[in-house]
C-alpha positions in Angstrom: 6.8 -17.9 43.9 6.5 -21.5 44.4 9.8 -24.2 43.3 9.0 -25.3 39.6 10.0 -28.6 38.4 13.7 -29.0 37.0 12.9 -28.9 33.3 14.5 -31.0 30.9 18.0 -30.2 29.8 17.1 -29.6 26.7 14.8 -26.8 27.1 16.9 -24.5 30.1 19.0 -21.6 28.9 22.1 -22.2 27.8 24.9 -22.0 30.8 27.2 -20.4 29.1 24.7 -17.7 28.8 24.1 -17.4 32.3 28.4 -18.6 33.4 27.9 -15.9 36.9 29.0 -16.6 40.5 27.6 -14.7 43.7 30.0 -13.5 46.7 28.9 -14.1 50.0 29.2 -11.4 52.6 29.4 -8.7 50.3 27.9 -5.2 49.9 24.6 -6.8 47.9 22.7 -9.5 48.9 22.9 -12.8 47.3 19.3 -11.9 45.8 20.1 -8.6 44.5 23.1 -10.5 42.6 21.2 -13.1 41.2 18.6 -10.4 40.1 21.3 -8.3 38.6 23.1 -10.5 36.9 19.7 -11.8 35.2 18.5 -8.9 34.3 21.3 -7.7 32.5 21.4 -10.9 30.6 17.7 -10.3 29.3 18.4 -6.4 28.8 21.4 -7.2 26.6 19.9 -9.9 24.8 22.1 -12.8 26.5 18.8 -14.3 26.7 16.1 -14.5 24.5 12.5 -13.2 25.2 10.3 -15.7 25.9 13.6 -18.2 26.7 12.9 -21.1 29.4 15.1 -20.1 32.7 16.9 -22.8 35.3 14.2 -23.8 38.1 14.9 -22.9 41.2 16.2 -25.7 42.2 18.4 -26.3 39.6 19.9 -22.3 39.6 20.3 -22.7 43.7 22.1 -26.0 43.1 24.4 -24.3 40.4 25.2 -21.4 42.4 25.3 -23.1 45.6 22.7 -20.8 47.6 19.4 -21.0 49.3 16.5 -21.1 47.4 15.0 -18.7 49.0 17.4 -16.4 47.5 16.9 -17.3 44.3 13.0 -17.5 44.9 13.9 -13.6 45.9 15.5 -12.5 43.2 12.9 -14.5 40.6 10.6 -12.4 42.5 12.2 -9.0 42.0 12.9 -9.6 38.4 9.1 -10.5 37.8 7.8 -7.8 39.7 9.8 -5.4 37.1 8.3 -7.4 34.6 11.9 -8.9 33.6 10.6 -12.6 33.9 7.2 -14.5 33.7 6.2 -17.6 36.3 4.1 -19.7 34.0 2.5 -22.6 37.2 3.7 -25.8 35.9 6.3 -24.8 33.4 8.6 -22.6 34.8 9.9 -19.0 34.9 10.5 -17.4 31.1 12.8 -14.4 30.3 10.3 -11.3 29.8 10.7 -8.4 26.9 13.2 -6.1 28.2 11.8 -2.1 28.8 12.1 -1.0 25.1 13.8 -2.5 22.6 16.5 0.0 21.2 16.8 1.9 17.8 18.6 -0.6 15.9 19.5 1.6 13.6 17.0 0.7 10.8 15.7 3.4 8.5 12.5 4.0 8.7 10.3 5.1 5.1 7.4 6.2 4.4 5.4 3.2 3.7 2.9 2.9 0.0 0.2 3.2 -0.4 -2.6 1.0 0.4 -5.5 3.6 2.3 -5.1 2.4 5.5 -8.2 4.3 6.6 -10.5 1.3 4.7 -10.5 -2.4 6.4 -9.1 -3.8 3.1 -6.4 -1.2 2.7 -5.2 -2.1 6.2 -5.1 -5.7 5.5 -3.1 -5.3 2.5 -0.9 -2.7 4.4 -0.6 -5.4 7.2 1.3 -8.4 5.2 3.2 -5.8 3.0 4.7 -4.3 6.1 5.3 -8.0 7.6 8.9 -6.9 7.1 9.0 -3.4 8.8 9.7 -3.1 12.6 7.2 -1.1 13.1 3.6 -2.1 12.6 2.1 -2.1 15.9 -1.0 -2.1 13.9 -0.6 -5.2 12.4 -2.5 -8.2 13.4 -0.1 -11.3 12.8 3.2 -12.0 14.9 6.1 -11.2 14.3 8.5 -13.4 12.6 10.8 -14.1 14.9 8.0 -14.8 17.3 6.9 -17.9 15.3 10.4 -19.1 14.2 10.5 -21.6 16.9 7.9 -23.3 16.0 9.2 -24.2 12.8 12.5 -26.0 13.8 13.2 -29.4 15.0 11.8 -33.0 13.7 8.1 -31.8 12.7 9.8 -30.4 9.8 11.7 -33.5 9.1 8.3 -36.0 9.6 6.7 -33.1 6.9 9.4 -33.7 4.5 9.6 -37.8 4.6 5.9 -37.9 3.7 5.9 -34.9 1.6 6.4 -37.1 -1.6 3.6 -39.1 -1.2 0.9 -36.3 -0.2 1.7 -34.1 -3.4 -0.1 -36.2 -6.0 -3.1 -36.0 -4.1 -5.9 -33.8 -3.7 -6.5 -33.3 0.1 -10.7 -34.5 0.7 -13.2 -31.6 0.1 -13.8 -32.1 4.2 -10.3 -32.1 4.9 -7.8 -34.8 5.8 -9.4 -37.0 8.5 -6.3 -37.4 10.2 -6.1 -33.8 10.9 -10.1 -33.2 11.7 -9.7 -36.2 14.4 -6.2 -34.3 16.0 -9.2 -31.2 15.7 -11.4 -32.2 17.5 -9.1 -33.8 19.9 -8.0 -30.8 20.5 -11.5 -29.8 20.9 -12.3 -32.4 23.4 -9.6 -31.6 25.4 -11.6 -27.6 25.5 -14.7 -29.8 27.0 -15.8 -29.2 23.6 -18.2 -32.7 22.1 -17.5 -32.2 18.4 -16.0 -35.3 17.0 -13.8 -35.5 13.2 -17.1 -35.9 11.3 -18.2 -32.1 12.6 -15.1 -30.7 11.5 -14.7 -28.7 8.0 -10.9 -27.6 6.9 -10.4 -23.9 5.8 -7.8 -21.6 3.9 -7.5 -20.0 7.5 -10.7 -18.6 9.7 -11.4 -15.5 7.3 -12.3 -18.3 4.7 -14.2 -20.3 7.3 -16.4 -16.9 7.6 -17.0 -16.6 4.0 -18.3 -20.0 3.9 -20.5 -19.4 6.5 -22.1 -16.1 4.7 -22.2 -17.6 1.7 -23.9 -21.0 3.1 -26.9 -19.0 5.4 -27.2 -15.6 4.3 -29.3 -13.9 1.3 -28.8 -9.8 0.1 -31.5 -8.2 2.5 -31.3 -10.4 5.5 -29.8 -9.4 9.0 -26.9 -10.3 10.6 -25.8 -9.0 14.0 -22.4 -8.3 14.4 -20.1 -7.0 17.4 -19.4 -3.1 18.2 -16.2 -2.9 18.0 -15.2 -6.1 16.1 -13.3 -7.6 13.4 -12.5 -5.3 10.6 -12.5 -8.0 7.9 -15.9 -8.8 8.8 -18.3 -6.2 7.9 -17.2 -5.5 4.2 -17.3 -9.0 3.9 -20.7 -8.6 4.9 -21.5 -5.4 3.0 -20.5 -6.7 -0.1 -23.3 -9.9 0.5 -25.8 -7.3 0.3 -26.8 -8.0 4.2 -28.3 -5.7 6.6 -25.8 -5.4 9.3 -26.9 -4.5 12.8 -24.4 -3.7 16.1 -24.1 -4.7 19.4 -22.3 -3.0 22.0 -19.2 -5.6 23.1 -17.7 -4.7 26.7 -15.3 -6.6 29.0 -17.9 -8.7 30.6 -19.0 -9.7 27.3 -22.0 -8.6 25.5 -24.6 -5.8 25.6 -27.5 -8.4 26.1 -30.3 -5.8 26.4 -29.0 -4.5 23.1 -29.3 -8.0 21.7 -32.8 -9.3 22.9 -34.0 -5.4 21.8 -32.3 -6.6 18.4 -33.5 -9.8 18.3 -37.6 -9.0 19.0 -37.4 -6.2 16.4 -35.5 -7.4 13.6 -35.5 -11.3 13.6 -31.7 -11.5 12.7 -30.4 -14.8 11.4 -26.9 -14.8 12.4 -25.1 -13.1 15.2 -20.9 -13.2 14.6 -19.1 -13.2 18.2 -15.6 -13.4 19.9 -16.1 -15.1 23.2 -12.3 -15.3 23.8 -9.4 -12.6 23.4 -11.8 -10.7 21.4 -10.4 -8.8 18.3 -9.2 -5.6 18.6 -10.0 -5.4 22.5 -8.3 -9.0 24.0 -11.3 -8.6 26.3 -12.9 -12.4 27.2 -16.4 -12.9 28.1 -17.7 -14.1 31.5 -19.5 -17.4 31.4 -22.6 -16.0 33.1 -22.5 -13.5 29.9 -22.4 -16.4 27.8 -25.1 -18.6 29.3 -27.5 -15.6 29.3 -26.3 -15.1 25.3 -27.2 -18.5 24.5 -30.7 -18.6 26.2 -31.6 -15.3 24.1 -30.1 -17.2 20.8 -32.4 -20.1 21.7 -35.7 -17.8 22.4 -35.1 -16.3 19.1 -33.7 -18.8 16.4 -30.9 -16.9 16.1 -27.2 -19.3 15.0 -24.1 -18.0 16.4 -21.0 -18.1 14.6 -18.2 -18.1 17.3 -14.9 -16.5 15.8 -11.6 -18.1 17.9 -8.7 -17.2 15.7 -7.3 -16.1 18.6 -8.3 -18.2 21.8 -5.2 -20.7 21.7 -3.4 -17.4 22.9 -5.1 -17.5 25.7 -3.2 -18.4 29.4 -5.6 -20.1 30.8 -8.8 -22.6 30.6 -11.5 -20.0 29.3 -15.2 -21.1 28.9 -16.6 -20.6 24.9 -19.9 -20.7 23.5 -19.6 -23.9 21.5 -18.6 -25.6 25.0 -21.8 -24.7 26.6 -24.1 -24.9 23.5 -22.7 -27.3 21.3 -23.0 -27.4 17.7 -26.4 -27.4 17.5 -26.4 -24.0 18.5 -22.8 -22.4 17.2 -20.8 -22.6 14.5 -17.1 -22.7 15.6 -14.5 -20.7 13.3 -10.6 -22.0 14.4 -7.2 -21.6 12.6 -3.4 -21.5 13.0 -3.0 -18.4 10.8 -2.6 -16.2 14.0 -0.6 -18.4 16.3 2.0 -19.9 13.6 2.2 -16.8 10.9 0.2 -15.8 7.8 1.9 -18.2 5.7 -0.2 -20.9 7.7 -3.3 -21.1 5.6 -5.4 -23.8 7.0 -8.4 -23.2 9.5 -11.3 -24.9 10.5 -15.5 -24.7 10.6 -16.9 -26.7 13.9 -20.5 -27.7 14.0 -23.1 -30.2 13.7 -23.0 -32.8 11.0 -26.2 -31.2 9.2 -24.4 -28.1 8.8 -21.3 -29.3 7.8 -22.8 -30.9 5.0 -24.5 -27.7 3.8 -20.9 -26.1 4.5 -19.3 -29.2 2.8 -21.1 -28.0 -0.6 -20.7 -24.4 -0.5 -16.5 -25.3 -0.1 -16.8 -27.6 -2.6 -18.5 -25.4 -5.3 -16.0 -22.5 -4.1 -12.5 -23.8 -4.3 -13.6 -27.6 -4.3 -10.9 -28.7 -1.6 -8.0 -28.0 0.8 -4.4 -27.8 0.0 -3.0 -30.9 1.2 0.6 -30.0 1.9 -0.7 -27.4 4.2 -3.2 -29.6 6.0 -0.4 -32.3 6.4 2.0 -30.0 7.5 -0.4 -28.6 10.7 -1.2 -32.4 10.9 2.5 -32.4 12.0 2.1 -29.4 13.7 -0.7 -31.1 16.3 0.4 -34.4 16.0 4.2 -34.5 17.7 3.0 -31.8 20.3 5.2 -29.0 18.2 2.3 -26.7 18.2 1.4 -27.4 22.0 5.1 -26.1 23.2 4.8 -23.4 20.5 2.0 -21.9 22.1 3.9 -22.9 25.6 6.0 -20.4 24.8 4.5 -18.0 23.2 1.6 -17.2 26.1 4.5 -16.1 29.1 6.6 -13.7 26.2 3.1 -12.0 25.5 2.7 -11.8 28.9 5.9 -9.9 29.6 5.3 -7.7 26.4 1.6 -6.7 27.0 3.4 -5.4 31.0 5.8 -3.3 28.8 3.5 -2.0 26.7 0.8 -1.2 28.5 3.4 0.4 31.0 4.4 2.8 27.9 1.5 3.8 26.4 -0.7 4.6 29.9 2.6 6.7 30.4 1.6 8.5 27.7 -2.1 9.5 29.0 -3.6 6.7 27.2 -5.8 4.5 29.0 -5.6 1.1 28.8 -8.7 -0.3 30.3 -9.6 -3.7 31.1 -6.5 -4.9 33.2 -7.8 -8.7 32.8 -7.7 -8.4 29.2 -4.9 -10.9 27.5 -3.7 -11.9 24.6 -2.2 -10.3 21.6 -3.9 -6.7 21.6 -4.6 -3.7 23.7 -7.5 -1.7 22.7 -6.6 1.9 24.2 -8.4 5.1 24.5 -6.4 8.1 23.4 -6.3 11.5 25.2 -8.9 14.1 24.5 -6.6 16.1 22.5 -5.8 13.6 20.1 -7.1 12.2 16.9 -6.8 8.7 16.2 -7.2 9.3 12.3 -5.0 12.2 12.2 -2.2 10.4 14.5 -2.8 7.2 12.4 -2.4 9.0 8.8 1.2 10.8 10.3 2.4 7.5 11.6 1.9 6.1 8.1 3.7 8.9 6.3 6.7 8.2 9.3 6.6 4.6 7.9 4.5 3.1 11.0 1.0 1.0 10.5 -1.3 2.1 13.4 -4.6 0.9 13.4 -7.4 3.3 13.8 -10.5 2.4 16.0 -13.0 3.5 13.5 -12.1 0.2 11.1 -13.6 -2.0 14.3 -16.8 -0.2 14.1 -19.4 -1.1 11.9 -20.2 1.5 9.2 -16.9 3.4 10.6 -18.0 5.0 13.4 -16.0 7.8 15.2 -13.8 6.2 17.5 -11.3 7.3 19.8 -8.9 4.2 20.6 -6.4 2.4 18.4 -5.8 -1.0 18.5 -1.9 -2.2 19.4 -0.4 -6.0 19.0 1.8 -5.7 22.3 4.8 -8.0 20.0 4.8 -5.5 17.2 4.8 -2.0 19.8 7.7 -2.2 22.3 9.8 0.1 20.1 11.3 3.2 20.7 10.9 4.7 17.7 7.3 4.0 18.3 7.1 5.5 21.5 9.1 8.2 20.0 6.2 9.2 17.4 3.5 9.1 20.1 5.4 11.2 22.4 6.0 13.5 19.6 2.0 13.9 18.7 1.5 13.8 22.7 3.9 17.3 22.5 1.5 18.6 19.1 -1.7 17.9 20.7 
């Protein structure tokens, strides 16, 4: 582990948190001290998951050691998965093991079906309060709290006044497409403000899109597995839909020129980055050879990143390489600043935002414009930037503990490059995700079954897990239980 930067005072742990001294000469070494102390302060929740730590420097300099004993004991601490080194930002407190039985009761939870996309939807924001929804797609609150605290919220409210008698523009406030598609340009994405369509989140952005290109009897491809929400969406446009295999590389591109030369498909609906429900990413070689056979063919691409700003590092999309011309780009901020955040976005060329631009306007006519000038904030002061500093080294540490649990429990977890928010794991033989899904809903905990990513419901043996909502032990409790009935 390399010296990181003193970070700004503003941003370390508090001191008081971390008041320890280390004896010299003693039975332990300086590094197993430091190490001890520190993780006993993130195991007892002296400091926060996810919670900046003092550099190197700085924690040497207080303690009055060597930093290679501090560089040690940051070591140690990270290799149990205690702390994450984020190059460039520092070292952040991890998720402890398990978090403890806090005591809560746990109910049965009502009904919605969660065994149908929509009934797991619903059953997803009314359990936003429970503790235990590993199936759930959203964060949890206190994962997005911190992004709504300090002056963003005090800019929002000055300017609040003056935005509420106005309707926001059917295309969205231009102030917030240009932060967009700076944001966009920073991606090595070349879409500017004028390519940019505002959405009530990227579910919306979708609906546009079907309701904008496709007719009842045409034929979408879609990807196997893949969003849930999607394909009754779909269904219910009276569309024929066809699936293509999705692995870790990316996509099943024999499947997909096969599909393409037999059933002249219009649209194909993709997740190049931290893919939903696996968190798998594709390659860029899969990509280039996806966008040739989309070119061949005629076929648009609709590229579906409501999750990529989870993503730790600099991963290539199809929009990047083909440009809007050849994809339509689905974004939003439901995913990475809670459900409550409605706004998303649609970029593409300026020919097909205008054909967008009518469909929106003929649907709900325009945008909310307290939300849009809220994310407008959001972007513009660099809250949401640290927000998702934050958030990508505590769903680091989290995914470790998880993934640790539930491949103790004979699952297997599969892709160990796979990031993000979810891990897509195959049971054991003797299980039954449905079965072990409908019990964990009558204990009061929202699993979600692997058959709902499958178009048409195909069997499937995995369940899908959102690594902040699963490092529970009542959680591991319930598996461990159908591990013992299988």
């Amino acid at each position: 582990m390399l010296p990181s930067p003193e970070p700004p005072p503003a941003s370390r742990t508090p001191g008081t948190s971390l008041a320890f001294t280390v004896e010299r000469g003693g039975a332990a070494s300086v590094a197993d001290q430091i190490a001890t102390r520190l993780a006993t302060a993130i195991r007892q929740g002296e400091v926060a998951p996810g919670a900046r730590l003092p550099s190197i420097r700085g924690l040497a300099r207080r303690l009055g050691v060597s930093l290679h004993s501090v560089v040690e004991a940051y070591d140690r601490l990270q290799a149990g998965g205690l702390v994450v080194a984020q190059p460039g930002s520092g070292v952040f407190a991890g998720l402890p093991a398990l978090q403890p039985d806090q005591g809560q009761d746990v109910v049965a939870l009502p009904e919605p079906d969660t065994a149908d996309p929509l009934g797991l939807a619903q059953a997803a924001i009314d359990a936003q309060g429970t503790a235990l929804s590993p199936g759930n797609g959203y964060l949890p609150l206190e994962w997005v709290r911190d992004a709504w605290t300090g002056p963003v919220l005090a800019r929002f409210q000055r300017r609040l006044a003056e935005t509420l008698p106005h309707a926001a523009p059917p295309q969205g406030i231009e102030a917030l497409r240009e932060q967009i598609a700076s944001r966009l340009a920073a991606q090595g994405i070349a879409i500017g403000a004028d390519g940019v369509l505002t959405t009530f989140g990227s579910s919306h952005g979708l609906a546009l899109v079907i309701q904008t290109w496709l007719r009842p009897g045409d034929t979408v491809l879609v990807e196997d597995p893949g969003y849930f929400l999607l394909f009754p969406m779909l269904e219910r446009h009276g569309v024929r839909i066809l699936p293509v295999p999705r692995h870790p590389e990316g996509l099943d591109l024999d499947a997909l020129e096969a599909a393409c030369r037999q059933h002249r498909p219009k649209l194909f609906f993709v997740q190049s980055v931290l893919h939903n429900p696996t968190g798998w990413t594709a390659t860029p070689a899969n990509l280039h050879r996806l966008l040739g056979i989309a070119e061949r063919h005629g076929l648009l691409l609709v590229e579906d990143d409501a999750y990529g700003d989870l993503h730790p590092g600099n991963p290539v999309r199809l929009v990047q390489l083909g440009g809007g011309d050849q994809v339509v780009y689905v974004g939003g901020y439901t995913k990475t600043l809670g459900p409550g955040a409605r706004v998303g976005y649609l970029a593409t060329s300026r020919a097909r935002i205008a054909a967008l631009l009518e469909t929106k306007a003929l649907s709900v006519l325009t945008g909310s414009s307290v939300d849009e000038l809220l994310i407008l904030e959001m972007l513009a002061g660099g809250q949401y930037r640290r927000h998702l500093d934050r958030l990508r080294p505590r769903l680091a540490a989290a995914r470790g503990a998880v993934a640790q649990h539930l491949a103790a429990l004979g699952m297997e977890i599969g892709d160990a490059s796979a990031t993000g928010l979810f891990i897509w794991a195959r049971l054991p033989a003797a299980w039954q995700a449905g079965r072990l899904a409908e019990e964990a809903w009558r204990r009061g905990v929202l699993l979600a079954r692997g058959e709902l990513f499958r178009p048409g419901r195909q069997p499937s043996d995995r369940l899908r897990f959102n690594v902040a909502r699963s490092n529970d032990s009542r959680l591991l409790a319930l598996l461990q239980d159908s591990a013992a009935a299988a």
